[in-house]
N, C-alpha and C positions, 0 to 999 in steps of 0.2 A: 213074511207077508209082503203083497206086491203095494206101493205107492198110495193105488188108487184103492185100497182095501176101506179106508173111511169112505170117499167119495162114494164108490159103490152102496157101500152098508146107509150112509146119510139118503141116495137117491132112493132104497127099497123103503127106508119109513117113508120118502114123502109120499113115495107111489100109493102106501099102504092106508096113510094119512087120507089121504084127496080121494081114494076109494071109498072110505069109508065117512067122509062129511062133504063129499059133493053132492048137492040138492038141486040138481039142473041149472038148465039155460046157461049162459054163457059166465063160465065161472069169475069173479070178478069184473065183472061191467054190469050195469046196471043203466036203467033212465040217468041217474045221475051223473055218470061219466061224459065227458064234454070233451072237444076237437077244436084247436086251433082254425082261424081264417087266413085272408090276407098270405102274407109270402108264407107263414110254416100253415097252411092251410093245410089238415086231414092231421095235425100231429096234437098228442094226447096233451093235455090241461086239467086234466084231475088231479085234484090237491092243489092247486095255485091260481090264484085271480091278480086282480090288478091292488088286493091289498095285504095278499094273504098266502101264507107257500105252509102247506102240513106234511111234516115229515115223522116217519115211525123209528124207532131205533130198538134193536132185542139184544137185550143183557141179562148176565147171569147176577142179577141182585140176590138168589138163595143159590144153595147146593155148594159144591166144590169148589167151583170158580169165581164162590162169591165177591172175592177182593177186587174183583176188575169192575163190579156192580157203579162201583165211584164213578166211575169215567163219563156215566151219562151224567154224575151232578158236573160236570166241568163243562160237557156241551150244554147241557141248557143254562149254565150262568153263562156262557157264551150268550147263546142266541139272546137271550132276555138284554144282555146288556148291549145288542145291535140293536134291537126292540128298540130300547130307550133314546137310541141317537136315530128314526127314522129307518130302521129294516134296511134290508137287501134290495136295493132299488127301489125303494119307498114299500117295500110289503115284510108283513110283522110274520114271523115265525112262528108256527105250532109244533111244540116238538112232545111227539106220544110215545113213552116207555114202556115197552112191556117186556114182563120177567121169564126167561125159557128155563131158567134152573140147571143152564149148562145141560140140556138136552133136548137131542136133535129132534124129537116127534113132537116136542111143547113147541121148537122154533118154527116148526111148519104152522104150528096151531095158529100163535100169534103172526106168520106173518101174512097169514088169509085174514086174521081177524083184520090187519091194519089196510090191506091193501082191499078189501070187501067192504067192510063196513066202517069204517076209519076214512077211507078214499084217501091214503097218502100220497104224495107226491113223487117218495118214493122213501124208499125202507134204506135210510141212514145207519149204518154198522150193524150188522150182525156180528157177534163176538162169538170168537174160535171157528176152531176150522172144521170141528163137527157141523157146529149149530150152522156156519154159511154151507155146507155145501149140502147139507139138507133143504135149504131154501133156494139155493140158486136157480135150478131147475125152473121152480115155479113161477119164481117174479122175472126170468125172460121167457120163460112162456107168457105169460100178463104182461110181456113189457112195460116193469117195472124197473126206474134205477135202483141199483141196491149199490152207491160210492163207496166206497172209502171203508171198505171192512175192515173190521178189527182182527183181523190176522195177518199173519207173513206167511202164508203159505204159496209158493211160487206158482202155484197154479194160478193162480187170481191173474198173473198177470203173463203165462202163457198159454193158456187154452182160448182159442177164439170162437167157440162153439154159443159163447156167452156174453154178448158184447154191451150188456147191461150190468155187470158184474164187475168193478175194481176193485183193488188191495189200496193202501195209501201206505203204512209204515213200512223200510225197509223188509222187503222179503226175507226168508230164514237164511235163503241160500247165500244173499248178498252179506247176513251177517256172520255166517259159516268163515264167509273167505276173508273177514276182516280180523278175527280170531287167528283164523289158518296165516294170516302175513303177520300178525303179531309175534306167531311164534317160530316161523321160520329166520323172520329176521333177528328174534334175541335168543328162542331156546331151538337152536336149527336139530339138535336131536332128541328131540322133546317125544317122553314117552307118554300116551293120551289114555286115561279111560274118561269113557262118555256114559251118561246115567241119560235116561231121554224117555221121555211120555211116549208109550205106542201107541200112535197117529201116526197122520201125514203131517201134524207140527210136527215131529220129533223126529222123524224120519228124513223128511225134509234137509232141516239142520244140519243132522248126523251126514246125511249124504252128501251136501253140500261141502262140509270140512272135509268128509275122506277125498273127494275129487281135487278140492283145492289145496289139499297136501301131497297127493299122490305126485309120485319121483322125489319127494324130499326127505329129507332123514327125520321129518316127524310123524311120529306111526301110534295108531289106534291099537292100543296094547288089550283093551276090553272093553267091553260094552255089555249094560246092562237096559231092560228096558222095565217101563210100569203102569200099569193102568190108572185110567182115572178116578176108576172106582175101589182101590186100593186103600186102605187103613192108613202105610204109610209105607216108603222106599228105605228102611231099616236093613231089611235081607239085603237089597242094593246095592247097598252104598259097604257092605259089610266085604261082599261080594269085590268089589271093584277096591276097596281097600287091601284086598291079596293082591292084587295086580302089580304092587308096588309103583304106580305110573309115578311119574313127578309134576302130570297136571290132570285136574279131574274137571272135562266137558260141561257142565249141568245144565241140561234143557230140559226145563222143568215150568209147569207153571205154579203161582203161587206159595199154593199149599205145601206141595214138595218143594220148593225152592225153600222154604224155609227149613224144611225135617231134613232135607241134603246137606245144609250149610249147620245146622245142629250136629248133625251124627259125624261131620267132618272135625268140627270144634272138640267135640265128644274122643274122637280116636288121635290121640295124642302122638302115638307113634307111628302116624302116618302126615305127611305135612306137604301136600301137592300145591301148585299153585290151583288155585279154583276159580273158574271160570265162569260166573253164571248168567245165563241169557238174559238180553233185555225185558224182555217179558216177567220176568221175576226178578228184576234187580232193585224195584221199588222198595224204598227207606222203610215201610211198611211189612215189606217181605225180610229185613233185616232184623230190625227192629227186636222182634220176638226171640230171638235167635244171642242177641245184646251186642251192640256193636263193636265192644271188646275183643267177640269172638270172631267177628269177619273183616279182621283189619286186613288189606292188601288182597281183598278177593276183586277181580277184576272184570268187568264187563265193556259195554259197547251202549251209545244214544246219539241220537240226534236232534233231540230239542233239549233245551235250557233247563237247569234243574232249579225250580224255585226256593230251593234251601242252600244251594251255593250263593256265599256270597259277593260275587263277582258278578253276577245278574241284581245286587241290590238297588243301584240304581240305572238298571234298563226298563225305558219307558214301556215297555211290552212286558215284562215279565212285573212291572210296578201294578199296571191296569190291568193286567189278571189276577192280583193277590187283592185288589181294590174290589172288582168285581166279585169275585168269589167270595169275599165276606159279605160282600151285600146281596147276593143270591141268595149261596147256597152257604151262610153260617155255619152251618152244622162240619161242614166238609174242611179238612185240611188241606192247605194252600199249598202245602209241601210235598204231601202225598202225589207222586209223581203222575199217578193215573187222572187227578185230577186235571192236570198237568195237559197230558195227553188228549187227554176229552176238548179241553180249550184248544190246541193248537189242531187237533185235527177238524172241529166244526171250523173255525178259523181256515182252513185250508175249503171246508166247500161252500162258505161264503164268497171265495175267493174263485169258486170254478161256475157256483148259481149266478155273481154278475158277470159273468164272463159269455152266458147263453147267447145266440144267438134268435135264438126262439126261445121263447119262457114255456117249454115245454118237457113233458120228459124224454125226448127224446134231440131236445136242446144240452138237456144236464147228462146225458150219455157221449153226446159228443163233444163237451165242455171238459169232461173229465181226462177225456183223452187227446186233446190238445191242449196240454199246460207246459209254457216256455218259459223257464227258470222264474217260476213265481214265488214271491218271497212271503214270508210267512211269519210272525214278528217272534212268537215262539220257539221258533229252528234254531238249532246254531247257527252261526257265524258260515257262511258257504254252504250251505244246504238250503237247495231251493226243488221245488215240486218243478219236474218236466213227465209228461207224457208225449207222445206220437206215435207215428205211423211205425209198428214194428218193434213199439215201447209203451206197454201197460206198467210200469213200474213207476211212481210218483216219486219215489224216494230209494234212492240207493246210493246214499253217501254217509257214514256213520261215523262216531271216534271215542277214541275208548276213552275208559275211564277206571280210575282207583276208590276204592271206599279207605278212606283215611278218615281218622278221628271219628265224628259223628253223619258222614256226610260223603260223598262223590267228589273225586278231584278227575276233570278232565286231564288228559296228558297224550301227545303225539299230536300228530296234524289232522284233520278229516280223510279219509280215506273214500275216495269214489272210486265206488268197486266198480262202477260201467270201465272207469279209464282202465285201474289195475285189471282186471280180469277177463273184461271185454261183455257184449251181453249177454243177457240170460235165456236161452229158450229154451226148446220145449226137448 
């Protein structure tokens, strides 16, 4: 299947969608939609006044993908806790959640509901690469921003057909070739099978590593793929364990990230290094699995992990363990996605005062002029740059061990702009 086979499939729900619950006149504007004066005069101001910015955000709180559901409890004990010290240029946050169940025809649903009758500001993360690119269409047709999605799909940040649309977390591809230099420089004849979600996440990834090993003696010995809507990746992993490889890729989200790292524990006479995406590397996705059984499996991050304790006394990862119990109690502090949720709202606090226009077409152009803005959750050397010619927020990453109960960083940051050079289309 070619690249763009989600993109496509996600475009013909929305088309399918907006045929069937469009009810005239001008879809999404309304008497109540308002225009800027003065210097950003004719640019839109729906969802933001002089005290007040309302943003929507769609997660998969049910279905498959439920585990990443977290991540809005970390941005709204974010915003809440800006809230508290005086807002983003003195205006209070509204931040409205709604559930797509990891599927793309719910995502259109809700993100008419928030951009129509909600009047957001602008539709804050959509999570996965189905659910955004079933919406992208829509909300730059409405020019609507839609920042800082929650996926790495490379597209976000090379097609320019969308210029309402960013990625914010390293792209897949950038972390393909952080993997791909890990192992040419320790295992230079490393034999790979890869397990990967049939998407353009997975695809992505997968494609990414074979380009950034190609000419080196580390080679893709097999490859398996699986659906989302799949029981479990047992035939898989069963599959890719005749391969004999001596490392096993796993782009997986969640759910399979943990039945991979199971069925791997599980086959005793197979013992690859095991790889498993950022995206699935959360203590949570481990967890279940029992830590015993995924000692020395290895991945890739780039913010601070609030259960290592080398972050115990940094003032930024302190005032998010403080906040987040006074939010969102319920939520663990540890749990990496919460994690995520804080440092990426954190990041568009960081690009809404940065507007030139408090408009949304101020926060389109803010997002894409960002010069190494620091972010208190990143690691160490990892700072948000966009520009002309660079939709990538983040493309500097460093690996990591799971030892004992927990993530041990190890090696230096790796900025895949420097090693690899950029990323287009």
């Amino acid at each position: 299947m070619r690249k763009t086979t989600v993109l496509r499939a996600a475009a013909a729900a929305t088309a399918a969608l907006l045929t069937v619950t469009a009810c005239g006149g001008r879809r999404g504007q309304d008497d109540t939609d308002t225009a800027a004066g003065g210097a950003c005069k004719g640019q839109q101001t729906t969802g933001i006044t002089d005290k007040t910015i309302t943003l929507g955000g769609i997660y998969p709180l049910s279905g498959p993908a439920s585990a990443y559901g977290t991540i809005s409890e970390g941005v709204a004990a974010y915003f809440r806790h800006v809230d508290d010290r005086g807002g983003i240029n003195g205006r209070k946050v509204r931040f409205i959640v709604r559930d797509d169940g990891y599927q793309p025809p719910k995502a259109v649903e809700e993100a008419r509901r928030l951009v129509e009758q909600e009047k957001v500001f602008a539709v804050f993360q959509t999570l996965g690469t189905p659910s955004t690119a079933a919406v992208w269409d829509y909300l730059n047709r409405q020019k609507v921003p839609q920042p800082f999605v929650a996926t790495g799909a490379s597209v976000w940040g090379t097609d320019d057909k969308h210029p309402w649309t960013i990625g914010w977390q390293p792209n897949y591809v950038a972390e393909a070739r952080v993997y791909a230099k890990y192992l040419k420089d320790t295992r230079p004849k490393a034999k790979v099978a890869v397990l990967y979600q049939n998407d353009d996440f997975g695809k992505d990834l997968l494609g990414g590593f074979r380009k950034a090993v190609a000419g080196s003696g580390v080679k893709v010995v097999a490859a398996e793929s699986y659906e989302v809507t799949d029981p479990s990746v047992s035939a898989q992993m069963a599959s890719l364990a005749r391969s004999r490889a001596d490392v096993l890729l796993d782009v997986t989200t969640p759910k399979f990230g943990s039945q991979a790292l199971a069925a791997d524990a599980r086959n005793t006479g197979w013992n690859p290094l095991h790889i498993v995406n950022n995206v699935a590397s959360s203590a949570a996705v481990l967890k279940p699995v029992g830590f015993k059984n995924v000692q020395g499996v290895v991945s890739a991050t780039y913010f601070k992990d609030p259960a290592d304790p080398q972050w115990a006394n940094d003032p930024d990862v302190k005032t998010y363990k403080a906040a987040l119990h006074r939010y969102a109690p319920d939520a663990d502090p540890a749990n990496q996605f919460n994690a995520y949720g804080w440092a990426v709202a954190a990041s568009l606090h960081q690009a809404l005062a940065a507007m030139k226009c408090p408009t949304r077409e101020g926060l389109r152009d803010a997002v894409r002029n960002l010069k190494d803005v620091r972010v208190g959750m990143l690691l160490p050397g990892v700072t948000l740059s966009t520009g002309p010619g660079d939709a990538f927020p983040l493309e500097t990453m460093q690996l990591m061990r799971f030892k004992g109960e927990r993530w041990r960083l190890f090696g230096e940051p790796v900025d895949t702009r420097k090693e690899f050079g950029p990323l287009t289309k």
